[in-house]
FIMI-531458 format. One record per residue: x, y, z of N, C-alpha, C, O in turn. Coordinates in nm, 2 decimals, always signed. Example, Ala and Ser with C-alpha at 12.3 -4.5 7.8 and 13.67 -1.06 7.14 Angstrom:
2
<n_u = +1.32 | n_v = -0.57 | n_w = +0.78 | ca_u = +1.23 | ca_v = -0.45 | ca_w = +0.78 | c_u = +1.32 | c_v = -0.33 | c_w = +0.78 | o_u = +1.42 | o_v = -0.33 | o_w = +0.85>
<n_u = +1.28 | n_v = -0.22 | n_w = +0.71 | ca_u = +1.37 | ca_v = -0.11 | ca_w = +0.71 | c_u = +1.29 | c_v = +0.00 | c_w = +0.79 | o_u = +1.34 | o_v = +0.11 | o_w = +0.80>
***
This chain:
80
<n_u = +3.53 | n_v = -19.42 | n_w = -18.16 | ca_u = +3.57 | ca_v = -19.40 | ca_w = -18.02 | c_u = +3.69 | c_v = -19.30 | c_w = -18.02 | o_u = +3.79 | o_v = -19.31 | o_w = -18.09>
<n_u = +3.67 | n_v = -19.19 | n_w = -17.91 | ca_u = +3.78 | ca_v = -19.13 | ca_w = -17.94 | c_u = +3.86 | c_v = -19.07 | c_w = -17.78 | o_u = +3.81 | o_v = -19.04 | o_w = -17.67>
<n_u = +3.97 | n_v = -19.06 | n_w = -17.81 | ca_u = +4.05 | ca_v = -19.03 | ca_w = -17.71 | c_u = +4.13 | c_v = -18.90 | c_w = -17.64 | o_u = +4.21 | o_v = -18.84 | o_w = -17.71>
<n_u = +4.11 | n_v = -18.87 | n_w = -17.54 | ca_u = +4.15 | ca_v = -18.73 | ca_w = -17.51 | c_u = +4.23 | c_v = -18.75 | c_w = -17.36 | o_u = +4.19 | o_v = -18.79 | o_w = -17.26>
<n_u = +4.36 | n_v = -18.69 | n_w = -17.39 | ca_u = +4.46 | ca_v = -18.69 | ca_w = -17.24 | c_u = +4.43 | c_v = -18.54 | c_w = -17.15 | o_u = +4.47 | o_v = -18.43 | o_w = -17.19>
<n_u = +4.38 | n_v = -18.57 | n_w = -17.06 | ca_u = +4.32 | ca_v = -18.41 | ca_w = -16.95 | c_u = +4.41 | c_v = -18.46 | c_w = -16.82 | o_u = +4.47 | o_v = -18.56 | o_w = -16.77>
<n_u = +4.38 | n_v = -18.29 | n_w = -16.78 | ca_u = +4.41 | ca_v = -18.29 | ca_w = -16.63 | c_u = +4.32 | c_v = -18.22 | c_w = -16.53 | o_u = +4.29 | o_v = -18.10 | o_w = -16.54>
<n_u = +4.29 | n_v = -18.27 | n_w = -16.46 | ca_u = +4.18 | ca_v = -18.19 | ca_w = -16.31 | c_u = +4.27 | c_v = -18.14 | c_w = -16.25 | o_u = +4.31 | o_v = -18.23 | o_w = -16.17>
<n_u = +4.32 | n_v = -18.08 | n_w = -16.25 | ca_u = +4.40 | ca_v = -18.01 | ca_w = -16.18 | c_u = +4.32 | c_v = -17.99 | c_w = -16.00 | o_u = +4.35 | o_v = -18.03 | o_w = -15.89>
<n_u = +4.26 | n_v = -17.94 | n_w = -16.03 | ca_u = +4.15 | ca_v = -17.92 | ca_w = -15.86 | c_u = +4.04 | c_v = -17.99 | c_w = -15.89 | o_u = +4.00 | o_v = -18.04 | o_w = -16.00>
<n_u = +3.98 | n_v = -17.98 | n_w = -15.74 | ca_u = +3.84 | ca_v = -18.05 | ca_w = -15.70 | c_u = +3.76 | c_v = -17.96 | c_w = -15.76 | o_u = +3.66 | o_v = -18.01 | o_w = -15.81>
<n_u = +3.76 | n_v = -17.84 | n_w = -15.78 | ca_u = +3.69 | ca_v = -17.79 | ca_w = -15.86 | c_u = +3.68 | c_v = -17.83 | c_w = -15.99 | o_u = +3.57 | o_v = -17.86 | o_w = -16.05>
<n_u = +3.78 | n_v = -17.83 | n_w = -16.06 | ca_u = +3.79 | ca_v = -17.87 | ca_w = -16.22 | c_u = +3.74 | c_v = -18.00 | c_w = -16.22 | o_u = +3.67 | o_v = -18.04 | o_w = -16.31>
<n_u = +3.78 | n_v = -18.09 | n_w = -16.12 | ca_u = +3.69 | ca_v = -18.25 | ca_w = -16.13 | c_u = +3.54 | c_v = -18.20 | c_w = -16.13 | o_u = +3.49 | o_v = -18.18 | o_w = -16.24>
<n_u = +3.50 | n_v = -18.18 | n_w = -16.03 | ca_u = +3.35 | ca_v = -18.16 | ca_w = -16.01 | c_u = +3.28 | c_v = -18.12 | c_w = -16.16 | o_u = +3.19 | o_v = -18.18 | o_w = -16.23>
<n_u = +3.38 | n_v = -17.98 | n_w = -16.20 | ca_u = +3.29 | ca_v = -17.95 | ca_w = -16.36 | c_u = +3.32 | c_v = -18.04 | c_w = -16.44 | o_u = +3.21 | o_v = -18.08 | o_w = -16.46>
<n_u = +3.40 | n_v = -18.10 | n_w = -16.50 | ca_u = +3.43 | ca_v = -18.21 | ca_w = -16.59 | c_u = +3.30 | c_v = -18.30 | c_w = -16.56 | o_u = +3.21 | o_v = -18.30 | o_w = -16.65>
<n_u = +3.29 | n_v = -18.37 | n_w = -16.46 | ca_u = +3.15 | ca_v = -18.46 | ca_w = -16.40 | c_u = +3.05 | c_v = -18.40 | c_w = -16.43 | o_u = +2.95 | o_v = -18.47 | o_w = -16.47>
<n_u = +3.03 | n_v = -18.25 | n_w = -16.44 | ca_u = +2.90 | ca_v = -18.23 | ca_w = -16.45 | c_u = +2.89 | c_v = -18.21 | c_w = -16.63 | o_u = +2.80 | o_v = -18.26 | o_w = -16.69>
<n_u = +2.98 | n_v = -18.14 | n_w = -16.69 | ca_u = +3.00 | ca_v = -18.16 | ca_w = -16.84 | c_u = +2.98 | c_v = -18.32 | c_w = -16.88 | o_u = +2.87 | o_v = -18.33 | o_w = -16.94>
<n_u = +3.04 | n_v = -18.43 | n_w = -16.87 | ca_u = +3.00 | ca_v = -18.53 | ca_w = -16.91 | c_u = +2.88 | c_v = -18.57 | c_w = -16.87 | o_u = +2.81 | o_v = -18.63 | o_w = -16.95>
<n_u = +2.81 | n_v = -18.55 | n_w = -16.73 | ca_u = +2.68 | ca_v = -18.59 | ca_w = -16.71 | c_u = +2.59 | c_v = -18.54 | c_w = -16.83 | o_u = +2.52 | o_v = -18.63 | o_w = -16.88>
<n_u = +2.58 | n_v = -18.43 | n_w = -16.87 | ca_u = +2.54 | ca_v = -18.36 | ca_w = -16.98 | c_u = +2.50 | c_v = -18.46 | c_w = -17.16 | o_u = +2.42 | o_v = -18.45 | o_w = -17.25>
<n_u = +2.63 | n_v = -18.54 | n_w = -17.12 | ca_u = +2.61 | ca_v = -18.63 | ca_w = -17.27 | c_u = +2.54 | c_v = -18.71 | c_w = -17.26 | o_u = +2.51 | o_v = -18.74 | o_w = -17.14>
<n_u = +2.48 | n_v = -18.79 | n_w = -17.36 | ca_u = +2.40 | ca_v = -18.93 | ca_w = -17.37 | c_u = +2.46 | c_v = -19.02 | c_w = -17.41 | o_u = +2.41 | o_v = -19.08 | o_w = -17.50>
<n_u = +2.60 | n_v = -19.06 | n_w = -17.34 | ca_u = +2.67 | ca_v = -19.17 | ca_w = -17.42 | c_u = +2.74 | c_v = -19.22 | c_w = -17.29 | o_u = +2.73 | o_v = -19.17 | o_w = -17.18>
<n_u = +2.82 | n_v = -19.34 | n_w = -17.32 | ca_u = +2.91 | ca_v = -19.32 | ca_w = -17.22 | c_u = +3.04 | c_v = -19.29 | c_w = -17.25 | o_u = +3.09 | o_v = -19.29 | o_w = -17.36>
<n_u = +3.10 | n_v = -19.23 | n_w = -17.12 | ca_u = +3.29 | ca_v = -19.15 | ca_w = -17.10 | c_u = +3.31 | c_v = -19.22 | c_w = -16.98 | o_u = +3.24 | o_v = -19.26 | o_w = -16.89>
<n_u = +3.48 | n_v = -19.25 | n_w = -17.02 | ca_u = +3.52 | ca_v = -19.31 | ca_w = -16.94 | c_u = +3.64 | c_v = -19.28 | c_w = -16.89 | o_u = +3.73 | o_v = -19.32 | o_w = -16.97>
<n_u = +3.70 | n_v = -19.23 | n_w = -16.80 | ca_u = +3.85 | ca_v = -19.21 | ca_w = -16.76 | c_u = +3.94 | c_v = -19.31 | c_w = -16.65 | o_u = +3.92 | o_v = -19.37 | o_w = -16.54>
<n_u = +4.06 | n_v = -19.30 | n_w = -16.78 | ca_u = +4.14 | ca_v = -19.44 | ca_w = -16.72 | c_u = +4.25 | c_v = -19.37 | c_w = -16.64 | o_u = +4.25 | o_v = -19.25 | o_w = -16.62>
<n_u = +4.35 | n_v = -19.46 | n_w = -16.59 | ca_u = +4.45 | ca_v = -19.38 | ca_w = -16.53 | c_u = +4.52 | c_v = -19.52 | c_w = -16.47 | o_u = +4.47 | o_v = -19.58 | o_w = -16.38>
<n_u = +4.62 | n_v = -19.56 | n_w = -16.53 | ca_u = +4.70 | ca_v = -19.69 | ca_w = -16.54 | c_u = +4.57 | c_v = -19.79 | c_w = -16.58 | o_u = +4.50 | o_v = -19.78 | o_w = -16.68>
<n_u = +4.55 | n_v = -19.91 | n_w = -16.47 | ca_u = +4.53 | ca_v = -20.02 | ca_w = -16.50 | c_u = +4.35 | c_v = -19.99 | c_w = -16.44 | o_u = +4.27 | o_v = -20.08 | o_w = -16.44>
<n_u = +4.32 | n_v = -19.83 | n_w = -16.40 | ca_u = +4.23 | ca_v = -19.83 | ca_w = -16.33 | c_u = +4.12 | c_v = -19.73 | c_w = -16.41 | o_u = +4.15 | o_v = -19.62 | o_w = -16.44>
<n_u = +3.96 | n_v = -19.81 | n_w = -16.45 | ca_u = +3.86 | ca_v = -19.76 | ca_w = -16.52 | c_u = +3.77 | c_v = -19.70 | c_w = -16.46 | o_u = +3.70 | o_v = -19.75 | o_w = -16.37>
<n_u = +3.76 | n_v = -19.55 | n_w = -16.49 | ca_u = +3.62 | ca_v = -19.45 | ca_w = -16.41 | c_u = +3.49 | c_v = -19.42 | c_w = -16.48 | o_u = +3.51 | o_v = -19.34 | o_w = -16.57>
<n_u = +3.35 | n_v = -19.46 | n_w = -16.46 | ca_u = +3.26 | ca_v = -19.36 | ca_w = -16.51 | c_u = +3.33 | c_v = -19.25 | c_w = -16.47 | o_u = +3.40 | o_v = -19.24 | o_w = -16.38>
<n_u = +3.31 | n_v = -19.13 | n_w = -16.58 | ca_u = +3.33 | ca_v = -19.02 | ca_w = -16.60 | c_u = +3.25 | c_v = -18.97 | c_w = -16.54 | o_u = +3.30 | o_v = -18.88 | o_w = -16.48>
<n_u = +3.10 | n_v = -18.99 | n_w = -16.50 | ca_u = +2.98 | ca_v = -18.93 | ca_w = -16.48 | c_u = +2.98 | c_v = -18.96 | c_w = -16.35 | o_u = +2.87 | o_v = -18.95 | o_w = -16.29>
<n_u = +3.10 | n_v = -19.02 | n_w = -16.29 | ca_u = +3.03 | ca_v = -19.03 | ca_w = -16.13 | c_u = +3.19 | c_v = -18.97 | c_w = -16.07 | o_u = +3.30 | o_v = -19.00 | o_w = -16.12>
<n_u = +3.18 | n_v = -18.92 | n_w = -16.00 | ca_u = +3.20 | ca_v = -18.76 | ca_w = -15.92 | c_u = +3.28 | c_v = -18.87 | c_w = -15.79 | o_u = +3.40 | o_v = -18.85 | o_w = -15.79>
<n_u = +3.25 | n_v = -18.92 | n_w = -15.74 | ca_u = +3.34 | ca_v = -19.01 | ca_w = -15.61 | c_u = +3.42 | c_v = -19.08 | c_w = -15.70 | o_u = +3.54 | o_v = -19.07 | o_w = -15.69>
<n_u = +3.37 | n_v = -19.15 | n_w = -15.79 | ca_u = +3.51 | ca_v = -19.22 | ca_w = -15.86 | c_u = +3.61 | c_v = -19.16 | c_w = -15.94 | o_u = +3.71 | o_v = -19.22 | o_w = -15.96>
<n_u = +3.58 | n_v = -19.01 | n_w = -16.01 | ca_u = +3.67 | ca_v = -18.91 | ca_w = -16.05 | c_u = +3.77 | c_v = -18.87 | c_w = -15.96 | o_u = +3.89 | o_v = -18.87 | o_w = -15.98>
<n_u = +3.70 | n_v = -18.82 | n_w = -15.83 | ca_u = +3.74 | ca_v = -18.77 | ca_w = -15.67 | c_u = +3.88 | c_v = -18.88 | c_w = -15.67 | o_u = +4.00 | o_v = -18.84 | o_w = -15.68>
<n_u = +3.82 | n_v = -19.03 | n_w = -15.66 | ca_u = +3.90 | ca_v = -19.11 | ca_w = -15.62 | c_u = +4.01 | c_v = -19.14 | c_w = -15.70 | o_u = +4.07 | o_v = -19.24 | o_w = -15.67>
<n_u = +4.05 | n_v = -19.07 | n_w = -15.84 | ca_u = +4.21 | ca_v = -19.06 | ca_w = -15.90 | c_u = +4.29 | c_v = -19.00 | c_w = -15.84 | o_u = +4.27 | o_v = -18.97 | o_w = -15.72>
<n_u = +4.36 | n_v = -18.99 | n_w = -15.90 | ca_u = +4.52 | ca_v = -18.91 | ca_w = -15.89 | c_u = +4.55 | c_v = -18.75 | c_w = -15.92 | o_u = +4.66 | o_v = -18.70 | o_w = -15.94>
<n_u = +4.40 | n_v = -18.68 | n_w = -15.91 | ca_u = +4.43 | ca_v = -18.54 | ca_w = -15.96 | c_u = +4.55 | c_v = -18.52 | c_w = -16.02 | o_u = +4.54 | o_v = -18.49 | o_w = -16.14>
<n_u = +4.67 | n_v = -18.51 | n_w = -15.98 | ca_u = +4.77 | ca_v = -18.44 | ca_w = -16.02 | c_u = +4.86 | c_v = -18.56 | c_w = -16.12 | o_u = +4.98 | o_v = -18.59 | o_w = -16.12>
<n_u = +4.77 | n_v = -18.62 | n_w = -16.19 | ca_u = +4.84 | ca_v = -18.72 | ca_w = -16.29 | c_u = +4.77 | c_v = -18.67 | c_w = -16.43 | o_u = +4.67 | o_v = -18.60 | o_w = -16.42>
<n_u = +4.82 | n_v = -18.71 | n_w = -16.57 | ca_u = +4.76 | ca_v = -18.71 | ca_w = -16.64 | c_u = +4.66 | c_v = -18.83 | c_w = -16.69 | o_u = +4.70 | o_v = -18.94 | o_w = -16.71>
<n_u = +4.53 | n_v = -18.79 | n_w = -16.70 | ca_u = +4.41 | ca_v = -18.89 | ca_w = -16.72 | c_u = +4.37 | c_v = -18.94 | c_w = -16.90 | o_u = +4.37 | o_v = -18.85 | o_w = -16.99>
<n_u = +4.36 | n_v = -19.00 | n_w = -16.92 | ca_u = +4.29 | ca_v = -19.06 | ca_w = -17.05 | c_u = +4.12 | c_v = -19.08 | c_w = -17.06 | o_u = +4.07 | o_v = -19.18 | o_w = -17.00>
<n_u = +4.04 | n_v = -18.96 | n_w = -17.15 | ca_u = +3.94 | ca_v = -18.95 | ca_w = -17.11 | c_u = +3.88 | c_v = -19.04 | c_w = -17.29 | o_u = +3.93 | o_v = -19.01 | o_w = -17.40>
<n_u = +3.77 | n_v = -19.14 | n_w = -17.26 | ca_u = +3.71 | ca_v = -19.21 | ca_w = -17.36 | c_u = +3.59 | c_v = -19.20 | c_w = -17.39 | o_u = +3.50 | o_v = -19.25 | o_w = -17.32>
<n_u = +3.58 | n_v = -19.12 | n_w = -17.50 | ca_u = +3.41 | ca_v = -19.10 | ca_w = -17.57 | c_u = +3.35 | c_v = -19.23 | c_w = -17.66 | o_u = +3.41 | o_v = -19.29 | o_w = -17.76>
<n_u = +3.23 | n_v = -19.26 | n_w = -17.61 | ca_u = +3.21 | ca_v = -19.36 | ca_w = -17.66 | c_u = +3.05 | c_v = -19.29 | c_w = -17.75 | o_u = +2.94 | o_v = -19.35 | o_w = -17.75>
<n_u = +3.07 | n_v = -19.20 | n_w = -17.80 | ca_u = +2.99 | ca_v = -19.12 | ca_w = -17.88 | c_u = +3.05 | c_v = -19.00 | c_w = -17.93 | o_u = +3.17 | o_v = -18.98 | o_w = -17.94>
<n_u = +2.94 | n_v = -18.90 | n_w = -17.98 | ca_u = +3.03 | ca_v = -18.76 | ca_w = -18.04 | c_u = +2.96 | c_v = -18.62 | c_w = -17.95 | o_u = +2.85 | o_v = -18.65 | o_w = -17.91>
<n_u = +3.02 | n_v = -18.50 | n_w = -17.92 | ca_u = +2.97 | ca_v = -18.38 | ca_w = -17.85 | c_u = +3.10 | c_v = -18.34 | c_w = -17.82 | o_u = +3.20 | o_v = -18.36 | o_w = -17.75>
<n_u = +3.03 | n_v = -18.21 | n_w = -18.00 | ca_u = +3.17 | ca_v = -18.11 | ca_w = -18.00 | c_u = +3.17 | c_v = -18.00 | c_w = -17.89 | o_u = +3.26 | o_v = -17.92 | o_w = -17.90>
<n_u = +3.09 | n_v = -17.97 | n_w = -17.80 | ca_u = +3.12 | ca_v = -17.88 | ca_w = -17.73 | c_u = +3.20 | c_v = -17.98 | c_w = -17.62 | o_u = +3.32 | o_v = -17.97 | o_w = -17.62>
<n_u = +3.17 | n_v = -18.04 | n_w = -17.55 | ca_u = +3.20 | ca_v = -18.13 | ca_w = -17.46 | c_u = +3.41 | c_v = -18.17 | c_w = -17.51 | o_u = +3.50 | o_v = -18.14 | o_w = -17.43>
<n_u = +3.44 | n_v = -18.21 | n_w = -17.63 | ca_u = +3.55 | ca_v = -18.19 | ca_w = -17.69 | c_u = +3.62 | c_v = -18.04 | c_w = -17.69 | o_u = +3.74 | o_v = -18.03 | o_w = -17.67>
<n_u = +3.56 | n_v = -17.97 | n_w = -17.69 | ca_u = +3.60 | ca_v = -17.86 | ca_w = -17.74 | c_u = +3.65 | c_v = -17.83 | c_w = -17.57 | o_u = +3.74 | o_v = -17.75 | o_w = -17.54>
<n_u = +3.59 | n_v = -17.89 | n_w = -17.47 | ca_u = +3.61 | ca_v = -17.84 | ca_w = -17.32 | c_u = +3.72 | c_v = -17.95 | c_w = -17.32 | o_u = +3.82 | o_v = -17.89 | o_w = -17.28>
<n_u = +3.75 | n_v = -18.07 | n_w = -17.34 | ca_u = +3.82 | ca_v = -18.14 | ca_w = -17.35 | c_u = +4.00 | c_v = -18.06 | c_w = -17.37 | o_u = +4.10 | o_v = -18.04 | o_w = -17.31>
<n_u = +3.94 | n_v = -18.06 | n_w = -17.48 | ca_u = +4.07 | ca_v = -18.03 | ca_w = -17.57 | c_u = +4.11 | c_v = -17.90 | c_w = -17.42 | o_u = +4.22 | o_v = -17.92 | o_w = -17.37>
<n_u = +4.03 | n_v = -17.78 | n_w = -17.36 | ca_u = +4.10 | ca_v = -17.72 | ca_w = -17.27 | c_u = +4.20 | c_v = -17.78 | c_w = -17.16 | o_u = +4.31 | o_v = -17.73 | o_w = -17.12>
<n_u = +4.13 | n_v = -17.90 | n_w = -17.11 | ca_u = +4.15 | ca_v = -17.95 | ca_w = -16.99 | c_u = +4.32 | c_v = -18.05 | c_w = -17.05 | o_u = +4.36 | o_v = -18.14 | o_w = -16.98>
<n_u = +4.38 | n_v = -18.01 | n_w = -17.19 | ca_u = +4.46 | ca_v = -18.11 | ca_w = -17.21 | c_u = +4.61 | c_v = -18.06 | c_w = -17.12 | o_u = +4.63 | o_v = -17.94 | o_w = -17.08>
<n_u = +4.73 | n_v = -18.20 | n_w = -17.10 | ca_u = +4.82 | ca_v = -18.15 | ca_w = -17.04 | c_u = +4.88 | c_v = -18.02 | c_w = -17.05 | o_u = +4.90 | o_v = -17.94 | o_w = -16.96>
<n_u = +4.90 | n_v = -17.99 | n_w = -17.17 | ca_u = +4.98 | ca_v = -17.85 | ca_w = -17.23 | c_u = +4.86 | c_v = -17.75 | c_w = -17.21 | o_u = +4.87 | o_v = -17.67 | o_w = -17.30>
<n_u = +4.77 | n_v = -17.72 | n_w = -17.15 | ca_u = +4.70 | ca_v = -17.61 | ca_w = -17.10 | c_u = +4.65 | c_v = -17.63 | c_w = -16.98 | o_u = +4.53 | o_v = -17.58 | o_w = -16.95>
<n_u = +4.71 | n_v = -17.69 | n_w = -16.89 | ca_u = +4.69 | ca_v = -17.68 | ca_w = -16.71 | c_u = +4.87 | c_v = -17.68 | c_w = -16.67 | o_u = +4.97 | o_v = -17.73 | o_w = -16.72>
<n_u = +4.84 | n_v = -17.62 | n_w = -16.58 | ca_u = +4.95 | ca_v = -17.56 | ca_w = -16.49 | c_u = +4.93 | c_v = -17.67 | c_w = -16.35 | o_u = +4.86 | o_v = -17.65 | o_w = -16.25>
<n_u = +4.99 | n_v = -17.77 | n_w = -16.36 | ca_u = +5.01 | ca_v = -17.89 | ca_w = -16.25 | c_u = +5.08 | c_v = -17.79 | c_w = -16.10 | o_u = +5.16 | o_v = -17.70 | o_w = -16.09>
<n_u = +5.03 | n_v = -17.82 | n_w = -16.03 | ca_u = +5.05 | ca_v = -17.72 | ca_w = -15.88 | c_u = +5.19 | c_v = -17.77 | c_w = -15.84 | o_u = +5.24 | o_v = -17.72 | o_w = -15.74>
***
């Protein structure tokens, strides 16, 4: 299982993130304090904290999907 800290910075960056994990055959999961998201569902991504940093959980492997990951990390988004 492995762990990656991102930021959505916009509703756009949420939406592609959603549609990148829809893409995998596993489950992802994003936390954000005490609260658990399918990754893959787009209203409950919506319904974080955009402008917080998120904790995203692979419960499988997909190096491209990582490889977008590792973009979306704090140190490479510009928080508004």
């Amino acid at each position: 299982m492995k762990q990656f800290k991102i930021m959505l910075p916009t509703v756009a960056e949420a939406k592609k993130f959603v549609a990148a994990a829809s893409r995998c055959d596993f489950d992802i999961d994003v936390f954000y304090n005490r609260v658990l998201i399918d990754a893959k569902s787009i209203l409950g991504v919506l319904s974080l904290d955009l402008s917080k940093i998120l904790t995203v959980q692979l419960n499988g492997e997909d190096k491209e999907f990582e490889k977008y990951l590792k973009k979306l990390a704090p140190e490479n988004c510009s928080a508004a």
